[in-house]
N, C-alpha and C positions, 0 to 999 in steps of 0.2 A: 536617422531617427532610431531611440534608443528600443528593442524589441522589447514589450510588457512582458515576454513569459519569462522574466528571466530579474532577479535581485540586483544586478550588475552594472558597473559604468566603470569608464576609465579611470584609473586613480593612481597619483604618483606614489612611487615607493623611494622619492627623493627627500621625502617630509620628515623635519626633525622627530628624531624618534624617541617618543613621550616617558617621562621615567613612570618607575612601576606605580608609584603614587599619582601621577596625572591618571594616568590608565583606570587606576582604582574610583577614584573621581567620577571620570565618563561612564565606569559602569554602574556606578550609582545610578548617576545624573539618566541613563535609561532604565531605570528598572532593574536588571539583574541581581537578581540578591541569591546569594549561597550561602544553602541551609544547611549546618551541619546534621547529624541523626536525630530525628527530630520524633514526636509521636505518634502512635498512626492515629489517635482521632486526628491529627493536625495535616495531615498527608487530604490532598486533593479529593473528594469522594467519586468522580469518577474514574481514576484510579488507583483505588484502593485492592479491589481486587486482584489487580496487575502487579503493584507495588509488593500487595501481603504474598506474592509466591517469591519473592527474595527473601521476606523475611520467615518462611518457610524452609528453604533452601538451608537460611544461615543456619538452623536447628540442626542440621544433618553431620553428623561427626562421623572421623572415618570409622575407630574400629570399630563401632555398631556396622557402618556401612558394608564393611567389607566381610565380617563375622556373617552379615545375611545374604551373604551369596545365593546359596544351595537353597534356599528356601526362598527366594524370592525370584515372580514371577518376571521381573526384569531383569536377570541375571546377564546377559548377554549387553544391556544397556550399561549394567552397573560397573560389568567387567571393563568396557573400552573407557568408561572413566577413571575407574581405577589406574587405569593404566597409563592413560594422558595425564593423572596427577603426577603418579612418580616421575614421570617426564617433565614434566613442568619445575617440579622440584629438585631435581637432579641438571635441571639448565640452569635456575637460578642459584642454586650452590656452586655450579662454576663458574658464572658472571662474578657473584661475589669474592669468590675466590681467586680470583684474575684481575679482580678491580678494574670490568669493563665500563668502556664506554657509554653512550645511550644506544647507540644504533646495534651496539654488540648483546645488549639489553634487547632490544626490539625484537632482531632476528633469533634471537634464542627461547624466545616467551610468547609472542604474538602470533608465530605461525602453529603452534600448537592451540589456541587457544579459537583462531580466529577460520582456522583453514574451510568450518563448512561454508560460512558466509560463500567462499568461489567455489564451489561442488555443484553437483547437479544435485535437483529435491529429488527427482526422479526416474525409477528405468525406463529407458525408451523402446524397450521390449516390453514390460507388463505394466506399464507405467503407475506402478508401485513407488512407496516412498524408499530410497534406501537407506534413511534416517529418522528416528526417531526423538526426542529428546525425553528424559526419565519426568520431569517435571513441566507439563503441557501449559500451553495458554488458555487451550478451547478444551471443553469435553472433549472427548476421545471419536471422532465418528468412526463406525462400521468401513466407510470406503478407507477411510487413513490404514493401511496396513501395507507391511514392510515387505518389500522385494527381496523374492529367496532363488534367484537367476543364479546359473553357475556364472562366477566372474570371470572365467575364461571366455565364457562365449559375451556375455555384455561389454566384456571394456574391448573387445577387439571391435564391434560394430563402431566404425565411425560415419554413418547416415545423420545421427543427430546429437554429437559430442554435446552442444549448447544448449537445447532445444530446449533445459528444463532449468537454467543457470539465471535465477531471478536479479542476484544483487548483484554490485559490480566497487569491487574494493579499489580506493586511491592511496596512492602515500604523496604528501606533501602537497595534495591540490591547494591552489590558491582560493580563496574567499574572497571576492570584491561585492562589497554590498552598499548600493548608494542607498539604501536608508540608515547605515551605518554611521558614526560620525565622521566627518571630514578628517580630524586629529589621525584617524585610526590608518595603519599602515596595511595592506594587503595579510591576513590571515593567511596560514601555509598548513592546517592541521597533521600531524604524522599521519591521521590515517582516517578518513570518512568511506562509508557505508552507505550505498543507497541501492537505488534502481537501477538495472539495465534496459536501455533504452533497444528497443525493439520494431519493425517495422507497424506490428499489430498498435504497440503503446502510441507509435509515432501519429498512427491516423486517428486514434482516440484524442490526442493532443491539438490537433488540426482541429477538431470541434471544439476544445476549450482554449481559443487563444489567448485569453485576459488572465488563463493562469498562471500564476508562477513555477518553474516546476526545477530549475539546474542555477547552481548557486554560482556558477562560474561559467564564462563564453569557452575558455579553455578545455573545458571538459561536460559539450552537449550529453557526451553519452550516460552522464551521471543526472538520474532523476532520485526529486523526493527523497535525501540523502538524510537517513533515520539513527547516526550511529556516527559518532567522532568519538578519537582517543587521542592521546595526549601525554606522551614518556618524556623520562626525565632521566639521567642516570642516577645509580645511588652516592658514586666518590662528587661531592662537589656541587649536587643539586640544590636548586636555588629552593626547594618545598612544594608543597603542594598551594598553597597560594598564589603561586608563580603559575602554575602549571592552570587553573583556573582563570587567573588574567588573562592568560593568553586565548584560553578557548572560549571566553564569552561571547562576545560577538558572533562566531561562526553557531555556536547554540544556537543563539539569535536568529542570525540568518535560516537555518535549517528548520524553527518552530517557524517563523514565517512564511517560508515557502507550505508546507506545509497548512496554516493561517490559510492562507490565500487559496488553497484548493475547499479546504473544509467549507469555509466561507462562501463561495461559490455555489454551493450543494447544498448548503444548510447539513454536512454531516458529517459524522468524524470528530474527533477531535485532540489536538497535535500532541507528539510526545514525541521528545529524543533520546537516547541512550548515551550516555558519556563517562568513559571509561579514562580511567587516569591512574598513571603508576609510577616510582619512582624509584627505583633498584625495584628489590622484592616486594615492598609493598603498594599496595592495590585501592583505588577506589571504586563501586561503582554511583553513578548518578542516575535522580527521574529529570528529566526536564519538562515543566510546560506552561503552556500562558497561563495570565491571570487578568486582571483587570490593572494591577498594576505594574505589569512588564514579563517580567520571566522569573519563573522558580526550578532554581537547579538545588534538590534533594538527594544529599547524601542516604545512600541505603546501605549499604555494606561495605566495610572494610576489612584488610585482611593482607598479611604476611605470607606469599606463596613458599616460604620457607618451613611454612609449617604444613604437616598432611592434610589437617582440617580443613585451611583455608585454602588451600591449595583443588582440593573435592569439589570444594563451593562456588569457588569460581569459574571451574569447568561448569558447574553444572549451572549458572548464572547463566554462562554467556550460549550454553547449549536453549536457556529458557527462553532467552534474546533472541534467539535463530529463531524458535520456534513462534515465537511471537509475530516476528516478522513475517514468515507466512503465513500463519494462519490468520491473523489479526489485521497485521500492518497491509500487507499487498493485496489483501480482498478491499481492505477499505480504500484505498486510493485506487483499489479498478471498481471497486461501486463504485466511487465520486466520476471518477473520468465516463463510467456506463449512466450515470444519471441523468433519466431521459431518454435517450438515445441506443432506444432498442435493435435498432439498422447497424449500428455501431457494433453493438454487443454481439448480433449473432455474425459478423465479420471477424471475431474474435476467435470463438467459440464455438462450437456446436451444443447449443443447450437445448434441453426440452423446457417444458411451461411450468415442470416441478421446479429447477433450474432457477427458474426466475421469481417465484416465489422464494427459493431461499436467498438472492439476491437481495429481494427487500427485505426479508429478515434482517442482511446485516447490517441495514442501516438503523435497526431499534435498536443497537448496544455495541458496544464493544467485546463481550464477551459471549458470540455464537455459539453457540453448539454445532452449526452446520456450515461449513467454509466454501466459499465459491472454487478456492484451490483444490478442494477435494472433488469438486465437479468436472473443472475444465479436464477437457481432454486432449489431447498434445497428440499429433499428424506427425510419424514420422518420416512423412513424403512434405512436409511443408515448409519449404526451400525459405521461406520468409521469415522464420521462427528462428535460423540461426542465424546468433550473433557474434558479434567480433570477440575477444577472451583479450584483445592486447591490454599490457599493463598490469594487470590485475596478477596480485597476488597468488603463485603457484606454490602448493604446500614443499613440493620438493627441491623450491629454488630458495626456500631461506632458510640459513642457517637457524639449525636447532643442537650440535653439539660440534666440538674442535673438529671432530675427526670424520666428517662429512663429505667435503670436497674427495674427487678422485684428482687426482695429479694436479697437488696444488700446483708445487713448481717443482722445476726439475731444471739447474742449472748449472754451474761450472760448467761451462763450455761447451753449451747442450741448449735445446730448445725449452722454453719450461710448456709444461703439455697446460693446452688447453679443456676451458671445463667446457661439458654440452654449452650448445649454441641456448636452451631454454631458460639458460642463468641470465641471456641479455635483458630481460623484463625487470627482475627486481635490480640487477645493477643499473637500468638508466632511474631507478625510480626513487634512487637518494643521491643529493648533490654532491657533486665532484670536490675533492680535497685539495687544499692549494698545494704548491710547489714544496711545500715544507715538508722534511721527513721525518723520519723518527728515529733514535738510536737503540740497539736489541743488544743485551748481554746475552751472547750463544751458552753460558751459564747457568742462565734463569729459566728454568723450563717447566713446563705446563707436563705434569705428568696422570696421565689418562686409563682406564684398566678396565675393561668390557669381559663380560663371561655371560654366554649363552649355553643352559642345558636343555638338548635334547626332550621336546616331550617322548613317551613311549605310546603312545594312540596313536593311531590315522586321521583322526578327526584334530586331535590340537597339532598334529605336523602340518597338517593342509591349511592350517588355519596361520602357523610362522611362514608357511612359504608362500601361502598367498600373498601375506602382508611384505615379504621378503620383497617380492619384484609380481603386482600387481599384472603386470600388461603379458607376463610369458606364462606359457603352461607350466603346471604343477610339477608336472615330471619332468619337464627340464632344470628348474629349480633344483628340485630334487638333484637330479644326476650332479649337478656341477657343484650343492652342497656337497654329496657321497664322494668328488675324487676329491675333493681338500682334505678327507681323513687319509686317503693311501692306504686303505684298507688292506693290501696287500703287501707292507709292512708297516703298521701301526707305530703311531708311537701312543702306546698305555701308559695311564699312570693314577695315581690314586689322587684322591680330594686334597690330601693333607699337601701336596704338590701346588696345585690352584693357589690353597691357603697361603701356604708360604710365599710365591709368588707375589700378591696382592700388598701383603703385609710388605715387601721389599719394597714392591712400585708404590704405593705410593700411602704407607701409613696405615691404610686399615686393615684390621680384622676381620677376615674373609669368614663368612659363614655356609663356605660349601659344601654339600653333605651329599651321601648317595647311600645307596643300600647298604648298609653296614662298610666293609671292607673290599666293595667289590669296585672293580677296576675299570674304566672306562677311558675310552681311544676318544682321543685331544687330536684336535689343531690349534698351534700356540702362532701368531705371529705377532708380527712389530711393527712397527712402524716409524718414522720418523720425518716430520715435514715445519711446513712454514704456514700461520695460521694465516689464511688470506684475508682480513677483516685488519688486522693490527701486524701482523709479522710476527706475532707471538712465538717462540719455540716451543712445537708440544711432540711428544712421543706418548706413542700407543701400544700396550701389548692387549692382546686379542685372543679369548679363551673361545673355543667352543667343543663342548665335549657331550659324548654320548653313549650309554650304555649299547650292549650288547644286542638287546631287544629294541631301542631305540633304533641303531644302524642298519639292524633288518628290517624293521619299519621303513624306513628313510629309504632302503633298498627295493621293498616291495613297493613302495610307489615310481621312485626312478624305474624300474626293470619290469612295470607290467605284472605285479603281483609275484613276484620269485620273491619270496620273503625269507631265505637262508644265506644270506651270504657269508656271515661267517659266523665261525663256534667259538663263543669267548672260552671254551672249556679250555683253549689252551691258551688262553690270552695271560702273559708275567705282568705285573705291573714293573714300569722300570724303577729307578731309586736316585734320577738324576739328582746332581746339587745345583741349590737355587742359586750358586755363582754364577752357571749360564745364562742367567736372567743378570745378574750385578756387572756383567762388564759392559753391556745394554746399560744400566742404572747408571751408572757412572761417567758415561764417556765427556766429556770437558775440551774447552779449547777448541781447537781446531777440527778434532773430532768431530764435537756436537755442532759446530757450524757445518761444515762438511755433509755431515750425513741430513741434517736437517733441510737445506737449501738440496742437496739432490734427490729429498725425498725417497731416501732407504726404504727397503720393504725387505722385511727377514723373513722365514717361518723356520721353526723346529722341527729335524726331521731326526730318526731314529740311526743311531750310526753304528758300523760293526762294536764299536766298543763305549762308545759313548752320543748321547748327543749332539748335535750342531744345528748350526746358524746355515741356512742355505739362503742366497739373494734370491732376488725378482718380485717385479713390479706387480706379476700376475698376485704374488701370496697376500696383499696386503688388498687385493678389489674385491674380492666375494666379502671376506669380515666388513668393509666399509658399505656396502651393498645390504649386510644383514642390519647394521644398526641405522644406519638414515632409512631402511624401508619400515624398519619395526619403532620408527618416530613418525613418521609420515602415516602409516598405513596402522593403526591400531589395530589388534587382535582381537578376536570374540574370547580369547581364554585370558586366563590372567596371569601376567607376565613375574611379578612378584617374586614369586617360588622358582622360577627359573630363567631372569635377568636380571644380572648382578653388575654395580657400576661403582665405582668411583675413581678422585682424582685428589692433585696436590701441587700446587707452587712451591716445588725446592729451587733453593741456589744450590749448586754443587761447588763444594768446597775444597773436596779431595780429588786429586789429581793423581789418577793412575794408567798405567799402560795396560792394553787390551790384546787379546789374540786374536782378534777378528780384523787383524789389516789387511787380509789377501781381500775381503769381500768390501771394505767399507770404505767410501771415495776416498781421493784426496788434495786437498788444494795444490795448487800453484806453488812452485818454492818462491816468488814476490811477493805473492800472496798472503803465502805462512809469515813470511819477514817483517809483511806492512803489520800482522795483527788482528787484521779487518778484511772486509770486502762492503761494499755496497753493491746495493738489486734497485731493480726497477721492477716497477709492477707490474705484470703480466695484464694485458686489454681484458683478459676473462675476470678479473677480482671486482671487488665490490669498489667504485669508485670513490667513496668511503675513507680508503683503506689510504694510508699516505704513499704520495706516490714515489720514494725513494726511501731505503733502508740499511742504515750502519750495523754491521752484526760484526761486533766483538766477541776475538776470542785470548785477547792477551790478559785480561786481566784489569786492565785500564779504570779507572772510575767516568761514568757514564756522567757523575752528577758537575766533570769537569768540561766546562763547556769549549773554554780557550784549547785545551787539549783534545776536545773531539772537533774541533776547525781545524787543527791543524791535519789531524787524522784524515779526517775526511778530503785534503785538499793533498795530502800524499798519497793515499789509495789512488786519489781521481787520475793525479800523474801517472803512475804508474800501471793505468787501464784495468783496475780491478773493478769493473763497473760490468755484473752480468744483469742481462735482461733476455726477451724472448729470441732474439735473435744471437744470444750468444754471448761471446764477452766480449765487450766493448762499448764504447760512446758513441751518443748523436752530438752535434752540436747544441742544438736545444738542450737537451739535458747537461750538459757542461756546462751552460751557463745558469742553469737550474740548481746543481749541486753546489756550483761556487760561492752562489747568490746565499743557500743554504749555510755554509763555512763561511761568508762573510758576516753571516746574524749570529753567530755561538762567539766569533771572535771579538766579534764587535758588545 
């Protein structure tokens, strides 16, 4: 017998599958109708309120925003926006410029945007909020205030990691909903938002059986799911049309579920969030009943290419979050407490003021006074944590090229595995078939990072927190302080940086420091294989620091000894930016070479000039500084001293380099065939195709009969590396051949 709490029945996904005009049809044929931006007399009235802080929001332009730093009393709020903009901005001019896929889209834009959703609200030491958002749902109450714990002593307590972790993020959950039409095939939305399912919710649920409450048997732990999005890529996207076909029904379903608890209660009433984007540009949606089906209202739209829209949207979907607790998750624990006071105080420990704001929140939607800001959360109370599988971890999805630690590492070598905590989002998009791709080791993704130095204690502590979260300050510290070699420096001036930048990768560096004065660099490099697509990208990696900076940086590493060194005798050197151009240039066999075994340089100071020194180690602190300072935003603002960009060259010129004692080299078969093919290391995104031709003769890629044939000479002659080495399974022989049989065919 089919369970009442639950939308759901069995449904084939063998059913001819409906073109986009039937489709369009059935969503008439129920109701759904999409509103383009419409007016707000015409907007819902009960929520109007809700809806006008979008359009609130949209009024907000950056350089006003940013120009009232110093004078506004959110500064600390306004700075981590700021700063998740230019990140958001700076992903999507490199998806564009890559002409990535959707999922390369996804992973570069979503975990920036979406990461509180799976955060804790709360410390489970002062059980403070440790986020705010700039634009509230509710008045502001007296208890809502922000947690100011050292992070060193909170993130190491792990008693109650979960304890305060309301929502619980899906990618690709299925939607099976038997009030749905029969025509309709299983929904899969990229990403739904709801509840996490808890022992406390579970027994509240036990008293409302007749509710509906999880849109799928697949995934009990997802309750009252308030939040679906819906990407698309930019190269080749079928529209936003398309992308709305697709997620009406699960709308549907999600105001439903929802329906059915309100209804139950006599209170509340349904709304969902729906977010839709396609390369850069962005929708947001209101969804909610009416008497004649469903109303999905366009509220904002917006280009994250641009600063403006790019502010707006962070600060959108900051509004969402907030809503969500204060709003969303009181009202669906009033409904589940309605009644059922024995319930309530099994939950909670309220007192009888408690409960009178409880009924409050069932006069409105817009309290002043949140049951969230009452509950009080037991850090002894073993029942309160919940499981985190699945769900979305800010530091397992890609947010720029040069994230991953040891993508691969091959020719003849193991390729290095990433943390075992990348297993989550890789099982959480489906597997790529047998087919692979073909890479010109030519065409390369060129990447250019520069990080200065603040000169305070307070904005260092506040990079190296964000650097690496879970370690102490002073160990950060110390392991930034020996990357310089402070004990023979390599110095050099701005106009060095500038020129650099302008070489790698086209732009006009705007590096500046106190007039003329000199400051001690760590320059490395990098060179790897993009795990997502294969892409070739190379990295050079600035970070430099004044004089007063390093003794800073020193006095926190060393317990306060703040002299460590005297720039008074600090030369600036006068290197040439050729040392960087035979990096720039390297082509052929080189660039396949160094790429696949994952090169790591740095610049060190030499008796008479410059050089290139190897190792794996120089290239993991700089990848360390920049996925923490995207992951972990900073309370200061990064702007004035994080400088980024990048560029798709083909290299054309073909020259010989001096860096052959350090830089791999292929196989002489290897060199001969032109090519090699890889396999994809179990750590990548399953995603990514699972076999890869990287040419370095020259060849035209767009010649299919000629890359069959390539591919089935390499294969002869075992130029086939994977994690175990170089060589063939048989499965994969017959994978790659299968492969050169479809280019020739």
């Amino acid at each position: 017998m089919q369970s009442p709490n639950r939308l759901n029945t069995t449904r084939s996904n063998d059913k001819r599958k409906l073109t986009p005009a039937e489709e369009r049809r059935l969503i008439h044929e129920y109701g759904i109708r999409f509103e383009g931006p419409i007016l707000t007399s015409h907007w819902p009235p009960q929520y109007s309120l809700i809806y006008g802080k979008l359009r609130e929001i949209e009024g907000v332009k950056y350089d006003q925003y940013r120009s009232s730093l110093d004078s506004s009393p959110h500064r600390v709020k306004r700075v981590r926006s700021l700063n998740r903009a230019h990140t958001l901005i700076r992903a999507a001019h490199d998806c564009r410029k890559s002409s990535l896929h959707e999922e390369e889209w996804r992973r570069s834009t979503e975990a920036h945007l979406l990461k509180h959703f799976d955060g804790e609200v709360e410390c489970h030491f002062c059980k403070r909020r440790l986020w705010a958002s700039e634009f509230q749902a509710t008045s502001c109450s007296p208890a809502r205030q922000l947690c100011v714990c050292n992070p060193n002593e909170t993130i190491r307590d792990e008693l109650s990691s979960d304890v305060s972790r309301p929502f619980l993020t899906r990618l690709g959950m299925p939607i099976d909903d038997k009030s749905a039409p029969p025509q309709i095939n299983v929904k899969k939305p990229d990403i739904a938002i709801g509840l996490r399912r808890d022992d406390n919710i579970e027994r509240l649920l036990g008293n409302n059986e007749n509710v509906a409450h999880s849109p799928t048997l697949n995934t009990p732990e997802m309750l009252f799911p308030f939040l679906v999005l819906e990407a698309k890529s930019e190269v080749g996207g079928p529209g936003f049309q398309s992308v709305e076909t697709q997620t009406a029904f699960p709308i549907r379903t999600f105001l439903n579920i929802q329906r059915s608890l309100s209804r139950s209660t006599n209170t509340g009433g349904p709304l969902v969030w729906f977010l839709a984007y396609q390369g850069e540009e962005w929708k947001v949606y209101g969804c909610t009943p009416d008497d004649r089906g469903t109303r999905v209202i366009e509220l904002w739209q917006g280009t994250i290419l641009r600063a403006d829209c790019a502010l707006q949207l962070c600060l959108i979907i900051d509004f969402i979050y907030d809503w969500a607790i204060e709003i969303y998750l009181n009202e669906i624990l009033d409904c589940l407490f309605a009644g059922q006071e024995r319930a309530l105080s099994t939950y909670c420990s309220l007192n009888d003021r408690t409960l009178e704001q409880i009924t409050e929140l069932s006069q409105g939607s817009l309290s002043t006074c949140t049951l969230r800001d009452t509950i009080s959360y037991s850090r002894d109370e073993e029942e309160m944590t919940t499981s985190s599988s699945d769900t979305i971890q800010a530091d397992n999805v890609m947010s720029l090229p040069s994230e991953r630690a040891d993508d691969t590492e091959m020719l003849d070598t193991t390729i290095g595995a990433d943390s075992p905590s990348s297993a989550t989002i890789v099982e959480s998009y489906p597997e790529a078939d047998d087919m692979g791709v073909i890479r010109n080791a030519d065409e390369v993704f060129f990447t250019f990072n520069h990080l200065v130095l603040p000169e305070t204690e307070e904005e260092l502590i506040s990079i190296l927190t964000s650097i690496s979260p879970n370690d102490f300050v002073s160990e950060v510290a110390q392991a930034l302080l020996e990357t310089f070699c402070v004990e023979e420096p390599l110095v050099l001036n701005y106009e060095f940086i500038n020129q650099v930048e302008e070489l790698w990768t086209g732009s006009i560096g705007e590096h500046t420091s106190n007039g003329e004065e000199p400051v001690i660099a760590n320059i490395s490099f990098r060179s790897y294989l993009r795990h997502t697509d294969w892409q070739v990208l190379r990295n050079i990696s600035c970070i430099t620091a004044t004089v007063r900076a390093i003794n800073r940086l020193g006095s926190i590493a060393l317990n306060g000894y703040g002299a460590l060194v005297d720039g008074a005798y600090w030369v600036a050197s006068n290197p040439s930016v050729d040392v960087v151009r035979s990096l720039r240039t390297l082509s052929g066999q080189e660039s396949a070479a160094t790429a696949t075994e994952n090169v790591c340089l740095i610049l060190r100071k030499g008796p008479f000039e410059e050089r290139w020194t190897k190792g794996l180690e120089a290239g993991d602190l700089p990848r360390r500084i920049w996925k923490g300072l995207d992951a972990n935003t900073p309370s200061i603002p990064l702007f004035p001293i994080l400088f980024y960009s990048s560029a798709v060259v083909r290299i054309e010129k073909r020259s010989g380099t001096d860096l052959g004692k350090i830089l791999p080299r292929l196989s002489r078969t290897t060199r001969n065939d032109g090519a090699l093919i890889l396999k994809r290391p179990a750590s990548w995104y399953r995603q990514c195709p699972k076999y890869c031709l990287v040419l370095f003769d020259g060849s035209d890629v767009e010649d299919e009969a000629h890359m069959g044939r390539t591919i089935l000479q390499v294969l002869s002659h075992g130029g086939v590396y994977q994690e175990i080495g170089r060589g063939v399974q048989e499965v994969d022989r017959v994978a790659i051949e299968a492969w050169a049989a479809r280019l020739l065919n």
